[in-house]
VEXLUM-805106 format. One record per residue (C-alpha): x, y, z; residue in three letters. Coordinates in steps of 0.5 Angstrom, whole numbers, plus 500, padded with zeros to 3 digits. Layout:
% VEXLUM-805106
XYZALA/...
***
This chain:
% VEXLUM-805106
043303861UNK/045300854UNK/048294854UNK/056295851UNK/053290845UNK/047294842UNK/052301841UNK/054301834UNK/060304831UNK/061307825UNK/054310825UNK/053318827UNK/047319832UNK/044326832UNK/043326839UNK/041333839UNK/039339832UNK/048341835UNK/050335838UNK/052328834UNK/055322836UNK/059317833UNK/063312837UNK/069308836UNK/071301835UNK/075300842UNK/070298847UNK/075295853UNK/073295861UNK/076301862UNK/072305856UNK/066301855UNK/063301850UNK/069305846UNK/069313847UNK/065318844UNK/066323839UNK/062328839UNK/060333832UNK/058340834UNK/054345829UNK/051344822UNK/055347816UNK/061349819UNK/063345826UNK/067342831UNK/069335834UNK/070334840UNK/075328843UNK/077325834UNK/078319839UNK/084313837UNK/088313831UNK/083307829UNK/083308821UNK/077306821UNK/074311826UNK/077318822UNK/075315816UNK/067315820UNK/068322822UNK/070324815UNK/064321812UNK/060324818UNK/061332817UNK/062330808UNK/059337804UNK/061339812UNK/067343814UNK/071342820UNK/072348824UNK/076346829UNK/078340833UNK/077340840UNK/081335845UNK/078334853UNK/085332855UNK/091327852UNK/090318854UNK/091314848UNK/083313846UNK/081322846UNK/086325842UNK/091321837UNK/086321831UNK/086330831UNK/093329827UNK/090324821UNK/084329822UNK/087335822UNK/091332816UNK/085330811UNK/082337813UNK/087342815UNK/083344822UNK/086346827UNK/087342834UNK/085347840UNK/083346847UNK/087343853UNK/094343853UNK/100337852UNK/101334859UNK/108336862UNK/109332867UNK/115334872UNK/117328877UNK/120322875UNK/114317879UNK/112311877UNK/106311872UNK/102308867UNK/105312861UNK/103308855UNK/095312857UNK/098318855UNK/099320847UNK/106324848UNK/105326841UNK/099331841UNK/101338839UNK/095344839UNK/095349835UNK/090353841UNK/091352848UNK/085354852UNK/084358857UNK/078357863UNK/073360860UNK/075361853UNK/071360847UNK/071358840UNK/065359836UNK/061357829UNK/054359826UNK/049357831UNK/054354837UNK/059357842UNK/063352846UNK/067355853UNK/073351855UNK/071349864UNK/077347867UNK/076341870UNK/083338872UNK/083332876UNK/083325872UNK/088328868UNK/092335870UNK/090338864UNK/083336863UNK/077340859UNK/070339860UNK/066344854UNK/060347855UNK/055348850UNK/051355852UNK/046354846UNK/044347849UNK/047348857UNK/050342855UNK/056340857UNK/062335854UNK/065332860UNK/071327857UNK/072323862UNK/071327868UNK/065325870UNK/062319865UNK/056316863UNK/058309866UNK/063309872UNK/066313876UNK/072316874UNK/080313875UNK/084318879UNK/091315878UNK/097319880UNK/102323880UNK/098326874UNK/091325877UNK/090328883UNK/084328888UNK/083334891UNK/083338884UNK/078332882UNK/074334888UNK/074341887UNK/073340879UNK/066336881UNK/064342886UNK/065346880UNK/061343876UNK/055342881UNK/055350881UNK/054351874UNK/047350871UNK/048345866UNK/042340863UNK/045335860UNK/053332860UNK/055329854UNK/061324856UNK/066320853UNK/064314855UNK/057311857UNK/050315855UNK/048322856UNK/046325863UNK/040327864UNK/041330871UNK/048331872UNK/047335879UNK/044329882UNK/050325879UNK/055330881UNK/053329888UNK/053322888UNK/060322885UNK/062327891UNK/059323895UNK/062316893UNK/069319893UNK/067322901UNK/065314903UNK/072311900UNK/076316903UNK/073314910UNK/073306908UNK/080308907UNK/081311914UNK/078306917UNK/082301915UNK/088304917UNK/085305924UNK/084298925UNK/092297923UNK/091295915UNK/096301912UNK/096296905UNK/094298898UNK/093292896UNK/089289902UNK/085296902UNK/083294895UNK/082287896UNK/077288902UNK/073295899UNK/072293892UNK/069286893UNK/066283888UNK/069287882UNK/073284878UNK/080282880UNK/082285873UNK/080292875UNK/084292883UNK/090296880UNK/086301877UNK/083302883UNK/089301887UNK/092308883UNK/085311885UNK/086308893UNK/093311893UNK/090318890UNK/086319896UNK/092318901UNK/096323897UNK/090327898UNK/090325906UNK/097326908UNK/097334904UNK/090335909UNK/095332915UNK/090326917UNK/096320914UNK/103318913UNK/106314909UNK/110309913UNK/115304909UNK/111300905UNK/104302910UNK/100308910UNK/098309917UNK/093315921UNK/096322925UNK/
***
């Protein structure tokens, strides 16, 4: 894997005669070297995740498609770092902002609402399924709720390639923080994924997949272990995220625990609606 500090932003990368890439300049622990907008087409094109509103990275994307017209301006889901920069964009270019529709939360839970980009209006909701089209490309919307509720992935049927946000990433595994993130519709998201044919994602951060079946079952897989750290310490009497998080992320920097300890909490959500747990008070213990 390339180092975070050999990505270079500002400069668009042609990954692919459809595909380029041009990262922007918000590199932290939680998106790596900094997320990925994606340029699809020649001529008449679309861009997937605009990114931050960082003026220097629109100004970037701006330059990138120049002599070039934007036909439509896709959004993988809402956090901070995917979809405000659509509305500066849309601004200097007149393209509408279509793909996943605004977050709509329902409950009055605790979360980390400072992620999430309230402001995002689309002109387009797409469906599972859909598609939008240019000369030479279509892209299909896949419904892949999980990370987030309303979170698309778009595959690339010329290429079989497919943009995956921040579903499946390039570098880590994915956050799962509730009550937006949900882990069952995450897991069923990552079966749906390892049923299709793809040849490469392309995700918002981390470096292009080249085998993304064998990634997807080892994500699956990874997700199935946590689940039975988690039981097992419930067994032995330890019903505490905190310790949980203390005891099977060892070694990771202390920084990261309560990202993890949202993914934690995720999975017993998950377990206490198949049956196996119950939350007690402060604790969680086994039925």
């Amino acid at each position: 894997m390339r180092r975070m500090e050999d990505w270079a932003t500002g400069i668009v990368e042609t990954l692919d005669p459809l595909v380029r890439r041009l990262l922007a300049p918000n590199p932290s622990p939680f998106t790596h070297s900094g997320t990925q907008s994606y340029i699809v087409g020649r001529g008449d094109v679309a861009v997937i995740d605009p990114g931050p509103d960082v003026p220097e990275h629109v100004d970037a994307l701006l330059d990138a498609v120049r002599g070039e017209r934007i036909a439509f301006i896709l959004c993988t889901h809402t956090h901070r770092d995917h979809s405000p920069a659509s509305r500066p964009l849309q601004a200097a270019t007149g393209a509408p902002i279509v793909g996943c529709p605004p977050l709509a939360l329902e409950d009055d839970g605790p979360r980390a609402d400072a992620a999430f980009d309230f402001d995002y209006r689309p002109d387009r909701v797409l469906a599972d399924g859909e598609t939008v089209s240019g000369e030479g490309w279509t892209l299909e919307a896949v419904a892949t709720p999980g990370h987030t509720s309303n979170h698309l992935c778009y595959a690339l049927s010329e290429r079989r390639a497919l943009f995956t946000g921040d579903h499946v990433m390039g570098w880590s595994t994915t956050i799962v923080s509730p009550p937006d993130g949900d882990m069952a519709a995450y897991m069923a998201s990552l079966a749906k994924l390892l049923a299709r044919e793809d040849a490469v994602y392309y995700p918002a951060h981390g470096p292009a997949v080249e085998n993304p079946q064998r990634l997807v079952r080892g994500l699956i897989g990874h997700r199935r272990q946590r689940e039975g750290q988690i039981l097992r310490h419930l067994q032995a009497g330890e019903g505490q995220i905190p310790a949980m998080v203390a005891a099977m992320y060892k070694g990771v920097d202390p920084g990261l625990h309560p990202a993890a300890a949202r993914s934690v909490l995720a999975h017993l959500i998950d377990l206490e609606a198949r049956g196996m747990v119950s939350e007690e008070g402060p604790a969680w213990r086994p039925r």
